[in-house]
C-alpha positions as a printed Julia matrix, in Angstrom:
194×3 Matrix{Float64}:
   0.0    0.0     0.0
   2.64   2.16    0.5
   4.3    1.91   -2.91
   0.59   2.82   -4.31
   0.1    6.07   -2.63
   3.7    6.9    -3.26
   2.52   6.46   -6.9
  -0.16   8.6    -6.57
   1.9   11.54   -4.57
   4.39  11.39   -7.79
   1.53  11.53  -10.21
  -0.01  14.1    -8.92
   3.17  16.25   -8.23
   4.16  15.23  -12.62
   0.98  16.34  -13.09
   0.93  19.67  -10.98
   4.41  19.96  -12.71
   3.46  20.02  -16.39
   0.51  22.12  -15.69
   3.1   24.7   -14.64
   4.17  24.95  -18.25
   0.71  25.27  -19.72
  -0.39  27.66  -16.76
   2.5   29.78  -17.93
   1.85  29.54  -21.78
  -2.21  30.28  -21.48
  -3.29  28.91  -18.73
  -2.89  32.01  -16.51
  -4.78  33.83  -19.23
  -7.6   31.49  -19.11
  -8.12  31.92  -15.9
  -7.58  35.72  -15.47
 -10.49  36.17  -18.51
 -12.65  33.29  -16.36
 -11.76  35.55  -13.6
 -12.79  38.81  -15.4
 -16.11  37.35  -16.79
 -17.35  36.24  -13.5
 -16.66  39.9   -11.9
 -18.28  41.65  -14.98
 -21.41  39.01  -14.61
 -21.25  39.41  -10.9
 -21.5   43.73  -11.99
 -24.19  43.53  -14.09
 -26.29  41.78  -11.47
 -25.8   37.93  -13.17
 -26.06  34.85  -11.24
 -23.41  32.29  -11.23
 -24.69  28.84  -11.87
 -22.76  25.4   -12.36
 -22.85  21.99  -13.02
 -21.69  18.98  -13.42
 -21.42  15.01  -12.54
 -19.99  13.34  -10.0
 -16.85  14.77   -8.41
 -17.23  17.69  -10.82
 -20.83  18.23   -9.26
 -18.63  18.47   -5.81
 -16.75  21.42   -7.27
 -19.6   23.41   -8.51
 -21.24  22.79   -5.11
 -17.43  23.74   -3.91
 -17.51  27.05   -5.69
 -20.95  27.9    -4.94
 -20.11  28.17   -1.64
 -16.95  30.37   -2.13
 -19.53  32.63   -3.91
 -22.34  32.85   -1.49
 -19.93  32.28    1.52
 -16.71  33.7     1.05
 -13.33  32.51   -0.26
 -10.99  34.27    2.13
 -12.15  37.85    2.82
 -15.18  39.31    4.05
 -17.75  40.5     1.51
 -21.14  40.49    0.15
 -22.99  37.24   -0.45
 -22.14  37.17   -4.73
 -25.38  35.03   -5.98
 -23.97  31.16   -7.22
 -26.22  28.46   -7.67
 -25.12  24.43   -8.44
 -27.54  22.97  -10.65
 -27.01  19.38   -8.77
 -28.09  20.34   -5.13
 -31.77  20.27   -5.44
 -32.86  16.49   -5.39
 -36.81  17.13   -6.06
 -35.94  19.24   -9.41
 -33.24  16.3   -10.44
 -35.5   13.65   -9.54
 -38.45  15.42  -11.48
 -36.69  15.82  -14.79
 -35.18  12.43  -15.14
 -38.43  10.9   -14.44
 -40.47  13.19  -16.58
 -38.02  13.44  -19.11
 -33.97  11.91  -19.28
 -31.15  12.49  -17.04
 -29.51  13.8   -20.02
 -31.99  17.23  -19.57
 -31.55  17.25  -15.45
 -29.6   20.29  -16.08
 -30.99  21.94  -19.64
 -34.27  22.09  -18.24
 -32.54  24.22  -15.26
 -30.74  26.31  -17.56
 -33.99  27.27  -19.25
 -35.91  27.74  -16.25
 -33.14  29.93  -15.0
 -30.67  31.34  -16.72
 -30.34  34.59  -17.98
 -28.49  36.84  -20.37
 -26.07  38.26  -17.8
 -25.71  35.02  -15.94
 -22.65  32.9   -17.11
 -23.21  29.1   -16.98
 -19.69  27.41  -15.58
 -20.02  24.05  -16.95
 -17.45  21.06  -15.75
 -16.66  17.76  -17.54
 -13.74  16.04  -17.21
 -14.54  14.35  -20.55
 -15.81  17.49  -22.39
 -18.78  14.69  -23.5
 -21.26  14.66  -20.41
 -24.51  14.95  -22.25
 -26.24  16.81  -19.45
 -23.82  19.21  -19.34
 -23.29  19.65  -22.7
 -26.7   20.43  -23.39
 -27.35  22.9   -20.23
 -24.31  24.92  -22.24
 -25.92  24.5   -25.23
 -29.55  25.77  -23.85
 -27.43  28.79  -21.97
 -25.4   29.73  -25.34
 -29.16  29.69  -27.33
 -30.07  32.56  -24.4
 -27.0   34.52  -24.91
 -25.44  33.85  -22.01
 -22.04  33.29  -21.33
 -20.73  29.77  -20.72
 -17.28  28.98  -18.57
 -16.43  25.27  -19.29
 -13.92  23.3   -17.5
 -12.66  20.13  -18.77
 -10.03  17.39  -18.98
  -9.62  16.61  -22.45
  -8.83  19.5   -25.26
 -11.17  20.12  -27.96
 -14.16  18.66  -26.76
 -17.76  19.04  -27.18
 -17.8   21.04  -24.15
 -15.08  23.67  -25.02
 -16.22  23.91  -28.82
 -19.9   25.48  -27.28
 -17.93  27.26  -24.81
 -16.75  31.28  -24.29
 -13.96  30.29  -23.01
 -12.54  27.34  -21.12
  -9.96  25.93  -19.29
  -8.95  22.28  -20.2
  -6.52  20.4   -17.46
  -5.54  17.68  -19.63
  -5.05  14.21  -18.45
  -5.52  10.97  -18.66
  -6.59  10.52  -14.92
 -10.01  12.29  -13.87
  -8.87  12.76  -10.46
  -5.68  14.65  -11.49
  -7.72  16.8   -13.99
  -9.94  17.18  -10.99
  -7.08  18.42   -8.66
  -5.91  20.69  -11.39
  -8.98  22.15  -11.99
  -9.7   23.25   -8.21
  -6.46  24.78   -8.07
  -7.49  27.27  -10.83
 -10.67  27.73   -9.47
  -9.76  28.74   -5.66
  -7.4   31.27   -8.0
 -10.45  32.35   -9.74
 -12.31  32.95   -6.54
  -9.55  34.64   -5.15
  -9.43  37.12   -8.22
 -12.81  37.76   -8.4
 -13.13  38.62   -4.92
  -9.85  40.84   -4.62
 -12.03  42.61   -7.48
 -15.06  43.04   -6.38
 -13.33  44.14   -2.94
 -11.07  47.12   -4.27
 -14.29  48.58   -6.04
């Protein structure tokens, strides 16, 4: 057991490693424009809503709460809202209609021009989540993607996105809430100095 965490403590540091290099060629762009888009939303009033499956539904849960809570200063509430935590509305759509439309039919029901839509998929393929982006990008609305494998279905509906590419879900995972506690922390150190 020992020589299979060890394994995984090397991968992950490899991983946090090479992400270094593509943080440095576009990666810190990415995430300052994420970062900017939020604050601008957050301006005009927009609502922050996310989703995802899984572990990825963890992190939009995880960033909704930075938003509404606070990531390390003290603030205003900023309005987030994760498309998985409301079992009834879940349960009701993929009963009524698919699983694949658990978070589409949220995206119509809610979403708005100046709201961005921060869709995650480590795959860039989840058919809920592609189609809640697709429903938000028919309203207008901007939509943040976050995925583990480049050029995806995801990231080609997408205003941007930021793509942690590997072949292990949990280290795209890891990468990918790394760049969003940086996000938070930008947005907020915004929205603060104003």
């Amino acid at each position: 057991m020992n020589d299979q965490t060890k394994a995984h403590i090397v991968e992950a540091i490899e991983t946090h490693k090479r992400m270094t290099v593509q943080f440095e060629s576009n990666g810190l762009e990415t995430i300052a424009s994420i970062a900017e888009i939020i604050t601008e939303a957050l301006q005009q009033g927009g609502t922050i809503y996310l989703c995802g499956n899984g572990g990825s539904a963890a992190d939009a849960q995880h960033i909704a709460g930075e938003f509404v809570g606070r990531f390390r200063r003290e603030r205003k509430a900023l309005p987030a809202v994760a498309f998985s935590t409301d079992t009834s509305v879940l349960t009701c759509i993929a009963n009524d209609y698919a699983y694949d439309k658990v978070f589409a039919r949220q995206a119509e029901a809610l979403v708005r021009k100046n709201d961005i839509l921060w869709a995650f998929s480590t795959s860039g393929t989840s058919a809920n989540v592609v189609a809640a982006a697709q429903v938000a990008r028919n309203k207008g609305t901007r939509v943040i993607a976050f995925t583990g494998r480049a050029d995806s279905p995801l990231e080609n509906i997408a205003d941007i996105c930021f793509c942690a590419e590997n072949e292990s879900t949990a280290r795209s995972q890891e990468i990918h809430q790394l760049a969003y506690h940086i996000i938070c922390d930008l947005v907020e150190r915004h929205l603060i100095n104003e």
